[in-house]
N, C-alpha and C positions, 0 to 999 in steps of 0.2 A: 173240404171247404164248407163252411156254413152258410152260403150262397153264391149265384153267379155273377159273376165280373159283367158289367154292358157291354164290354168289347172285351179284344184281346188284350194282355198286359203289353207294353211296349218296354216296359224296363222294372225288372225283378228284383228286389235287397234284401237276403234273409241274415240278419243279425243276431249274436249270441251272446246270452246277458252273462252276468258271472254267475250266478245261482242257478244254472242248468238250462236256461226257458229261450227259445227260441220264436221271434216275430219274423214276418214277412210283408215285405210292403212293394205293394206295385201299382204301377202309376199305367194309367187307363183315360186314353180319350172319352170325353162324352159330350154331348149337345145339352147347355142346362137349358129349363126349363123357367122361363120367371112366375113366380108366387102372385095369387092374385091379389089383387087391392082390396084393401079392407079400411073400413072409419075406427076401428078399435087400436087405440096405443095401451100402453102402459109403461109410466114411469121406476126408475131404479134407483134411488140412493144409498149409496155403499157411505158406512159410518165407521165410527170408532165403537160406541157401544154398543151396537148392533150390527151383523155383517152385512144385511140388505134390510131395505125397506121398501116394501112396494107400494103403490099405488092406491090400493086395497086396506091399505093402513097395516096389511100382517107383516110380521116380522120373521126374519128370520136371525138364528144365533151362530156367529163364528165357529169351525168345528174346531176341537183342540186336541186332535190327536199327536202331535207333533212332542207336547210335554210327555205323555206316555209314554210313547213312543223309546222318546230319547232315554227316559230311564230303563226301558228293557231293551233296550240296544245297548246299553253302559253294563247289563247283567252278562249278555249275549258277550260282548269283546272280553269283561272278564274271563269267564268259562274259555275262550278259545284261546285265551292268555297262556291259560295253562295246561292246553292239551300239548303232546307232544308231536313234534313234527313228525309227518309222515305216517300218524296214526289216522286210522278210518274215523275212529270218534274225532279227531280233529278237522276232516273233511268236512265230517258232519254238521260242524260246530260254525264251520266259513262258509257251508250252506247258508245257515240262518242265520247266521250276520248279515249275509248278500239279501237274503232274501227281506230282509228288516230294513234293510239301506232302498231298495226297491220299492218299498211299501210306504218309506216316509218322502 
C-alpha cells in the first residue's frame, strides 16, 4: 500500500479490468475535518472556444485526445481482426485494444 488507511477498512472491492489491471476499493469511516474560511474566490467559465476561463483572464484549451486516440484504436481492432484465434499474438493484440478502450 502506498499509505495508511485512518481506520480499519469496513468493506473491501478488488475489481478486474479486461487488460490484466487489477483496483481495490475500500470504504473507511472517518471524522472530516471543515477547511477554514478564507475572502479569496475564483470564478470558472466553461466555453465552447475555450475549455475554461478563469478569473485571472488565463486560459485554458480543450484536451483532444479522444481524435487520436480513436484512430489508433481503429489500427489496434484492425491488427486483432486478423490475428488468429487462440494465438498468443492475438492475446497480445486484445491486450491493447483493452488497454486503449481504458485510456479513452
Amino acid at each position: 500500500m502506498s499509505r495508511k488507511l485512518p481506520s480499519e477498512p469496513s468493506f473491501l472491492t478488488i475489481i478486474g479490468d479486461s487488460d490484466n489491471r487489477y483496483f481495490a476499493s475500500f470504504v473507511v469511516e472517518i471524522n472530516p475535518e471543515p477547511l477554514p474560511k478564507t475572502d479569496n474566490s475564483i470564478a470558472i467559465d466553461l466555453g465552447i472556444s475555450t475549455f475554461v476561463t478563469l478569473s485571472s483572464r488565463d486560459k485554458i484549451d480543450a484536451p483532444k485526445p479522444l481524435k487520436n486516440n480513436l484512430k489508433k484504436l481503429a489500427k489496434f481492432q484492425r491488427k486483432f481482426a486478423k490475428t488468429e484465434p487462440g494465438s498468443k499474438r492475438r492475446e497480445k493484440a486484445r491486450l491493447r485494444v483493452a488497454k486503449l478502450h481504458a485510456q479513452i
